[in-house]
C-alpha positions as CSV (number, residue, x, y, z in Angstrom):
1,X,-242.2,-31.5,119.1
2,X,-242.8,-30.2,122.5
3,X,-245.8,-28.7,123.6
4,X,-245.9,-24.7,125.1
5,X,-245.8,-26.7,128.9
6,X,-243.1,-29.1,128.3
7,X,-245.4,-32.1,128.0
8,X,-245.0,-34.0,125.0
9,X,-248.3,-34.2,122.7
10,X,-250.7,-36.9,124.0
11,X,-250.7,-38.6,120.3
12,X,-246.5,-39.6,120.2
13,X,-244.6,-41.5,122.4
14,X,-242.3,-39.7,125.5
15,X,-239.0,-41.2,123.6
16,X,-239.5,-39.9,120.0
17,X,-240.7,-36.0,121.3
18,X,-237.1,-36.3,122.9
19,X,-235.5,-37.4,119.8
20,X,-237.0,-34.5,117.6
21,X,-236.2,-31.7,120.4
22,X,-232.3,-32.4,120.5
23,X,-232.4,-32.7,116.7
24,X,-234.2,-29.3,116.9
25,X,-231.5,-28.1,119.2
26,X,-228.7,-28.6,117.1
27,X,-230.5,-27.3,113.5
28,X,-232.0,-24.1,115.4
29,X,-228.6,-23.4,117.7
30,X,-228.8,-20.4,120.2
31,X,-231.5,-18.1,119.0
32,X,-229.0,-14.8,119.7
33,X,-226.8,-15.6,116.8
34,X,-224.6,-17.6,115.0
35,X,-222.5,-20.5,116.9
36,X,-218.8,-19.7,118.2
37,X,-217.5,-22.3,115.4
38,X,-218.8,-20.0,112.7
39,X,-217.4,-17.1,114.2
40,X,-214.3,-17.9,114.4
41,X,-214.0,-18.6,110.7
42,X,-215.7,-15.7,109.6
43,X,-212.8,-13.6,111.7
44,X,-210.2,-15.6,110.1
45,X,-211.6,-15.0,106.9
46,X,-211.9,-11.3,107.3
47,X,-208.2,-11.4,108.5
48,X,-206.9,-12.8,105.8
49,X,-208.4,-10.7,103.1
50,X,-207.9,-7.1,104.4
51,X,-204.0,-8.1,104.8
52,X,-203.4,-11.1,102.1
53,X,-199.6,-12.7,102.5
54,X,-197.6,-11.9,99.8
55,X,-196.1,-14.8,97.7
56,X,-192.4,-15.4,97.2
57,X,-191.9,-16.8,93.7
58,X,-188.9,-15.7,92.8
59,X,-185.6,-13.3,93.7
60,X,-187.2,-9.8,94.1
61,X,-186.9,-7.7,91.1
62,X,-185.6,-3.6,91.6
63,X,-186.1,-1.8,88.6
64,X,-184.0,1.4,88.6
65,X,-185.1,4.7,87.7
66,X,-186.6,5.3,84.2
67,X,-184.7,8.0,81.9
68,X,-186.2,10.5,79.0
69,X,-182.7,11.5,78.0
70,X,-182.2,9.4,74.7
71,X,-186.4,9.8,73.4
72,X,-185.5,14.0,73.9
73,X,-182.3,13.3,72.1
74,X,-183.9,11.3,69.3
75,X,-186.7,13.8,68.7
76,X,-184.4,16.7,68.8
77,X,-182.1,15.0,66.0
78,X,-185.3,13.7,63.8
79,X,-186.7,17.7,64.6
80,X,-183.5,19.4,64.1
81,X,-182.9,17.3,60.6
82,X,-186.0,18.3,59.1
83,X,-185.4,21.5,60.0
84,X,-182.2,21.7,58.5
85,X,-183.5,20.5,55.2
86,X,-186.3,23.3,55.0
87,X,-183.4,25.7,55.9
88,X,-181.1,24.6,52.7
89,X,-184.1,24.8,50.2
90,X,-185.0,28.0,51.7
91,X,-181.8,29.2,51.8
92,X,-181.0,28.3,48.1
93,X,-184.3,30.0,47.2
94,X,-183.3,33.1,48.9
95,X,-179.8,33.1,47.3
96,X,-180.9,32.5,43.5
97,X,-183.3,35.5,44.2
98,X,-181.1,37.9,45.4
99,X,-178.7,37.3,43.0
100,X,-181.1,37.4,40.4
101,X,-183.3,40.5,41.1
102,X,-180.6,43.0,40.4
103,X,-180.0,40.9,36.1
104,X,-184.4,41.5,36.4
105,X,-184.3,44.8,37.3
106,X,-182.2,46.2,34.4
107,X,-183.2,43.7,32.0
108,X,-184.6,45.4,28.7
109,X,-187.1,42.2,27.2
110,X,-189.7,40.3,28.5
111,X,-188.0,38.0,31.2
112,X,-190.7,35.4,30.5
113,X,-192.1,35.8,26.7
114,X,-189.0,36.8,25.2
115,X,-186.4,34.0,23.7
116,X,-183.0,36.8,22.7
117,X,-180.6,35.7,25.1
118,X,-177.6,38.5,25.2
119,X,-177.2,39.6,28.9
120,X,-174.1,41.5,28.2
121,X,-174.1,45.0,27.0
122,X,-175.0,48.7,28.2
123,X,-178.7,47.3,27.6
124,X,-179.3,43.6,28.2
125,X,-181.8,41.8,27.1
126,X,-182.7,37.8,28.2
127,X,-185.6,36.1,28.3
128,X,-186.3,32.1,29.3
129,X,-189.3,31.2,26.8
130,X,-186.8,29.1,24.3
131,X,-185.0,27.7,27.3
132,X,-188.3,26.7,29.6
133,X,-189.8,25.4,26.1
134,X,-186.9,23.0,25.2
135,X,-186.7,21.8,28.8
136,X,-190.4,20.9,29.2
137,X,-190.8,19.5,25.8
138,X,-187.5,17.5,26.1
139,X,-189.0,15.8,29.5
140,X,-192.4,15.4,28.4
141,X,-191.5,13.1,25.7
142,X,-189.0,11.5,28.1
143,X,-191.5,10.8,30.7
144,X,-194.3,9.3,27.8
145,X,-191.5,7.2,26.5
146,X,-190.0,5.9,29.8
147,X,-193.5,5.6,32.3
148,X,-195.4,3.4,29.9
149,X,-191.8,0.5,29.8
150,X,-191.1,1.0,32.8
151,X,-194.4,0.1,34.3
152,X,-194.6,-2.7,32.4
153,X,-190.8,-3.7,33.4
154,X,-192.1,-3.5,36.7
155,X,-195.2,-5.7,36.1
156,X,-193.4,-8.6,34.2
157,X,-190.4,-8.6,37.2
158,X,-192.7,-9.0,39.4
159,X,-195.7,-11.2,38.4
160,X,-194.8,-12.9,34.7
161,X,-190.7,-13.5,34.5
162,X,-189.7,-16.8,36.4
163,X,-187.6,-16.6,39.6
164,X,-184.4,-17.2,37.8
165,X,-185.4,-14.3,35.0
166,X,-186.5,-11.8,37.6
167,X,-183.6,-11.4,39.9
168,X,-180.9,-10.8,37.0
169,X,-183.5,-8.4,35.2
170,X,-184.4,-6.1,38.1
171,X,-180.4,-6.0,38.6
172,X,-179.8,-4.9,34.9
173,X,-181.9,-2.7,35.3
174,X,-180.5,-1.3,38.7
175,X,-177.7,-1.4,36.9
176,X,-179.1,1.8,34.6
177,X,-178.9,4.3,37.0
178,X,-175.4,3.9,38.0
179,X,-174.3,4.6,34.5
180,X,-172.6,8.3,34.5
181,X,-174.6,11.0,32.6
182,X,-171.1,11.9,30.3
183,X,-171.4,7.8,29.5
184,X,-175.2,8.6,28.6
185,X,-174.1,11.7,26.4
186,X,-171.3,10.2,24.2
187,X,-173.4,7.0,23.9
188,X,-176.4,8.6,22.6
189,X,-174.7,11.6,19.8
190,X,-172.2,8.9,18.8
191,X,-174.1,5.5,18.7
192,X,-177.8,6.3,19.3
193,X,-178.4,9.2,17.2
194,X,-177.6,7.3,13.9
195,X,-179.6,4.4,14.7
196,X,-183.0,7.0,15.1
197,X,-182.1,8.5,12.0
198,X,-185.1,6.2,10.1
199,X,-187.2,6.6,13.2
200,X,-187.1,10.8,12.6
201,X,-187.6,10.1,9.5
202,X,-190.6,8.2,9.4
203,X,-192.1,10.7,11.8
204,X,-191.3,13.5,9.9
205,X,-192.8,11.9,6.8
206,X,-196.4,11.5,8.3
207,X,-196.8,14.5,11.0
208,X,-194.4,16.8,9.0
209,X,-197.2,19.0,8.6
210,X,-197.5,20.0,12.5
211,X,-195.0,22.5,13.2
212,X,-193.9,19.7,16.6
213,X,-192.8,17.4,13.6
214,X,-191.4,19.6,11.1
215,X,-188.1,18.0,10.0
216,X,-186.0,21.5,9.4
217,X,-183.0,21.7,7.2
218,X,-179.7,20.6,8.2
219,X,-178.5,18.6,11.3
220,X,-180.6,15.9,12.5
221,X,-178.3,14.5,14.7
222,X,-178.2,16.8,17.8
223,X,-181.8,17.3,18.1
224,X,-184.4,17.4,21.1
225,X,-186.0,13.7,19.8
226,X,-182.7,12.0,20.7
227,X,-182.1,14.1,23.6
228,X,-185.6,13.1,24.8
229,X,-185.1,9.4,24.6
230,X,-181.6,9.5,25.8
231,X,-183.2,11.1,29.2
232,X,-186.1,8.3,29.2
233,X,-183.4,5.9,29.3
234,X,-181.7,7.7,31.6
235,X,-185.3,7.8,34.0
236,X,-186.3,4.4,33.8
237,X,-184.4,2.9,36.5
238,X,-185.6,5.1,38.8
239,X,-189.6,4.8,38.0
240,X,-188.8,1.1,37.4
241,X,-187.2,0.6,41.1
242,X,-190.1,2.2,42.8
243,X,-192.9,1.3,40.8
244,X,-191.6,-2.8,41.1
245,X,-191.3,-2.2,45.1
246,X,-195.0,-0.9,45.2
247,X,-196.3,-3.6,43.0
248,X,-195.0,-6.2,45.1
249,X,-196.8,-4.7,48.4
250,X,-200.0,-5.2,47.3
251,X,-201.7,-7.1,49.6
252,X,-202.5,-11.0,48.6
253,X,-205.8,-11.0,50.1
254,X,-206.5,-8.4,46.6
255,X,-204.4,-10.6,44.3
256,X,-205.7,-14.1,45.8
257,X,-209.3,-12.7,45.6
258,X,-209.5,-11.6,42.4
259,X,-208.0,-14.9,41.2
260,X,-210.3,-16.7,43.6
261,X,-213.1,-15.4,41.7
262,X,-212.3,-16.3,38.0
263,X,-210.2,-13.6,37.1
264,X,-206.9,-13.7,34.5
265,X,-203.8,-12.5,35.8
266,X,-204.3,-9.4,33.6
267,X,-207.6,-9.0,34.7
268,X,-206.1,-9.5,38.5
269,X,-203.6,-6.8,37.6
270,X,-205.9,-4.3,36.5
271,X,-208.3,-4.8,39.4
272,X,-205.9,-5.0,42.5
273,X,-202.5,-4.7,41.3
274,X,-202.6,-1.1,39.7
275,X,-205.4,0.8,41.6
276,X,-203.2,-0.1,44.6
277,X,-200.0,0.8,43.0
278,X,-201.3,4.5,41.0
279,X,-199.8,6.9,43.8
280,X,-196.5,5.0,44.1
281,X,-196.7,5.0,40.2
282,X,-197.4,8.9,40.2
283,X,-194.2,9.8,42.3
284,X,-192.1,7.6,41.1
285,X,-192.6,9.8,37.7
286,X,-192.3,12.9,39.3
287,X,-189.0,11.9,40.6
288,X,-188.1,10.9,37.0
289,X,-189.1,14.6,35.6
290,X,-186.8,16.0,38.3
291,X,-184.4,14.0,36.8
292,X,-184.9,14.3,33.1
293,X,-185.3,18.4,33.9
294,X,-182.2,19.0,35.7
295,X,-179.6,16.6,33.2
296,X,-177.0,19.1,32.6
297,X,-174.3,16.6,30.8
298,X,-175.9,14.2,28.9
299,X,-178.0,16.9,27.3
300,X,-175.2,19.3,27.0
301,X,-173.5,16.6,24.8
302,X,-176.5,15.7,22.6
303,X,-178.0,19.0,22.0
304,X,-177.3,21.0,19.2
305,X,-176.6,24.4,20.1
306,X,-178.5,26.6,17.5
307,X,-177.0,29.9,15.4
308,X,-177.9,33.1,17.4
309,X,-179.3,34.8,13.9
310,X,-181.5,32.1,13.1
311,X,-185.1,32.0,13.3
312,X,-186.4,29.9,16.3
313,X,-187.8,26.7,15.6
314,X,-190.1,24.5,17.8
315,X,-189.6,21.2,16.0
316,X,-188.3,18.6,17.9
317,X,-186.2,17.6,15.1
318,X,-184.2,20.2,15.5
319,X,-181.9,21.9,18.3
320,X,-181.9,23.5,21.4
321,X,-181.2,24.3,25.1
322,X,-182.3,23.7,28.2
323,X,-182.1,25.4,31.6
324,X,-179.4,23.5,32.5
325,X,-177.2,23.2,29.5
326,X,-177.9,26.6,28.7
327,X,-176.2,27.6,32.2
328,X,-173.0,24.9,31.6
329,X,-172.5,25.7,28.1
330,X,-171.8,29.3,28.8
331,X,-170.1,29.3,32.3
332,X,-167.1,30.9,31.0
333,X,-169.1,34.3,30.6
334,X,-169.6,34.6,34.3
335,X,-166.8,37.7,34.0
336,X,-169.5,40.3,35.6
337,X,-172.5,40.9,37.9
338,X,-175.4,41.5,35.3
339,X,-174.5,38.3,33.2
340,X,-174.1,36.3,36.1
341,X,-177.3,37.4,37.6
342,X,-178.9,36.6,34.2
343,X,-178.0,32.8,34.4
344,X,-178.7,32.7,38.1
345,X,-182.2,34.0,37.1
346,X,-183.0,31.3,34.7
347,X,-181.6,28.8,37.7
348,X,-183.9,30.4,39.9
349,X,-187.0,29.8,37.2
350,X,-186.0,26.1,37.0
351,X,-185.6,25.7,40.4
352,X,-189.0,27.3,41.0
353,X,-190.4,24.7,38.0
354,X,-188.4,21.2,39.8
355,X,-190.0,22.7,43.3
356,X,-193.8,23.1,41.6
357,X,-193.4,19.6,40.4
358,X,-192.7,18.0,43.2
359,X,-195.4,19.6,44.8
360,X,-197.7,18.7,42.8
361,X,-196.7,14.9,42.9
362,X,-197.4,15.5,46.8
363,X,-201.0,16.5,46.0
364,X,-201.5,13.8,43.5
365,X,-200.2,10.9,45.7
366,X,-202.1,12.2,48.5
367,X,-205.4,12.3,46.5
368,X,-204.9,8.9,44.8
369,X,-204.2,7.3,48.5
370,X,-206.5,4.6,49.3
371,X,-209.0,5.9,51.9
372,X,-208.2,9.5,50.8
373,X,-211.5,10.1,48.4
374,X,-214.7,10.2,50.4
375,X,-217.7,8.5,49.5
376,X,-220.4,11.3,47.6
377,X,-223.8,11.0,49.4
378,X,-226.7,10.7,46.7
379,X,-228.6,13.5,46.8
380,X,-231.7,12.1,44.8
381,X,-231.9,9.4,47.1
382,X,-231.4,11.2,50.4
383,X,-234.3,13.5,48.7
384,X,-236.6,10.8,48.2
385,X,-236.5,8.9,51.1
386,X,-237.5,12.8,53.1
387,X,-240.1,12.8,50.8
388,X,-241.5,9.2,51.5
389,X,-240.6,9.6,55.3
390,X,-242.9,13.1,54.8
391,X,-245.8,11.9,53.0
392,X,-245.5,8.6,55.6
């Protein structure tokens, strides 16, 4: 290096303090700024980012102007359906009840509580309690009968028969529900009732002593027991159907698991199959006691219809109405206002009892949902741990 005078240092040699000042030269550069070269590239580079080229890779693409028409058509149809469907239940409410208040208002018995049935006259009287007990009874037993086979129908379709067993199965039993409900009728008073002869029987021998049981005098043909089963038969396609569809959605992460971890199939069943399956299980029955409450012709058919002057009996050996065959049986005597407000009345009662029951299905399904139950907090525990974080 140069000294401040421009003399090189008296201990180096003139040549190598040349050497070392034109390689200082060139690392150091001008001492106002950067070289020209640099400059230059730093422009270019400026250049090019504030206004980048674009890049042709392909035929430019115009996309024309987006439309809502057919989304605003689609919601108004899927709006305007449900709609419509709330307006025809309503609507049927309201007729029933107007139709029926004016039978009410001049009926002379207990509407409710009263089981004399003769809407003609200066002084009417009806009442629904022999009607409303027949129909519920008759669709209870059908629904104990036909929810316990059909699940288990269900389960062995799906997860015991073979391939070539399942298929055929599940389509005989499809097959069920396409049977007419006149078919149903004349099979079960002219076939079936004779072949649970024994069966009443043997029930009447060892729960005679309950008044439900009591075997009464005189036909045991045309009774509510066979009318009950009939109706379970005439159910179980439907909870069969849906309760096979909703077995065979639960997810195989539940089954494989449960397996994976040593249990049976039965045990595998219990543990995934059917806690996943209870709320499809749940409505599939309701739908079946809509069904087995509103059977007008197979019931009609079956049922015995009993004498006017004798004493009511509620054995289920014996006969009855319902709502519904009450209201085709007697059709013909629609020849005024009152008695056709009377039968429209008990339509409106079984319509209000089909509508409670499929609300309450609603509620059940939506409670037994997975996800739908919260988790309880433990109130001992939450106490304790204030109580240790206090005293800490």
């Amino acid at each position: 290096m140069s000294s401040p005078d421009g003399t090189a240092p008296p201990d180096r040699p003139t040549g190598e303090a040349q050497e070392e000042s034109q390689i200082e030269d060139l690392v150091v550069g001008e001492p106002d700024g950067p070289t020209p070269h640099f400059d230059d590239l730093a422009g270019e580079h400026a250049a090019a980012t504030a206004h980048p080229e674009p890049k042709q890779t392909g035929p430019k693409l115009e996309l024309g102007p987006v439309g809502h028409l057919g989304d605003r058509l689609f919601a108004g149809l899927a709006r305007g359906s449900g709609g419509l469907v709330v307006a025809i239940v309503a609507f049927v409410g309201i007729f029933l009840l107007a139709l029926a208040i004016p039978a009410l208002a001049k009926d002379q018995s207990s509407f409710l509580f009263s089981r004399v049935w003769q809407p003609g006259g200066d002084k009417p009287q009806f009442g629904i309690a022999a009607l409303f007990y027949t129909t519920v009874v008759s669709s209870i037993i059908a629904m104990l009968i036909a929810v316990p086979i059909a699940v288990g129908v269900a389960l062995f379709i799906t997860y015991y028969a073979p391939k070539r067993l399942a298929s055929p199965v599940a389509h005989a039993v499809d097959l069920l529900a396409a049977v007419p409900s006149i078919i149903y009728g004349l099979w079960g008073i002219l076939f079936f009732a004779p072949i649970l002869r024994p069966v009443i029987d043997g029930i009447a021998a060892v729960l005679g002593w309950i008044p439900l049981f009591e075997k009464p005098t005189g036909d045991d043909v045309g009774v509510v027991f066979t009318a009950s089963v009939v109706l379970a038969i005439m159910i179980l396609p439907v909870v069969t159907a849906i309760s096979r569809e909703i077995f065979q959605q639960t997810p195989i992460t539940h089954r494989e698991g449960a397996l994976a971890l040593g249990a049976t199939r039965w045990e595998m069943i219990r543990m995934a199959v059917l806690p996943y399956g209870r709320s499809g299980v749940v409505s599939a029955s309701m739908l079946g006691l809509g069904r087995a409450l509103g059977e007008t012709v197979a019931v009609l058919i079956i049922l015995s219809v009993p004498n006017g002057n004798d004493p009511w009996n509620s054995s289920i050996f014996a006969g009855g109405e319902t709502f519904a065959s009450k209201i085709a049986n007697n059709a013909a005597e629609f020849d005024s206002p009152e008695k056709t407000g009377a039968y429209i009345a008990a339509g409106l009662v079984l319509f209000v009892v089909t509508f409670l029951v499929n609300s309450a299905a609603r509620i059940i399904v939506a409670s037994s949902a997975p996800g739908a139950k919260r988790p309880r907090r433990n109130r001992r525990a939450g106490a304790s741990t204030a109580t240790e974080g206090a005293s800490a």
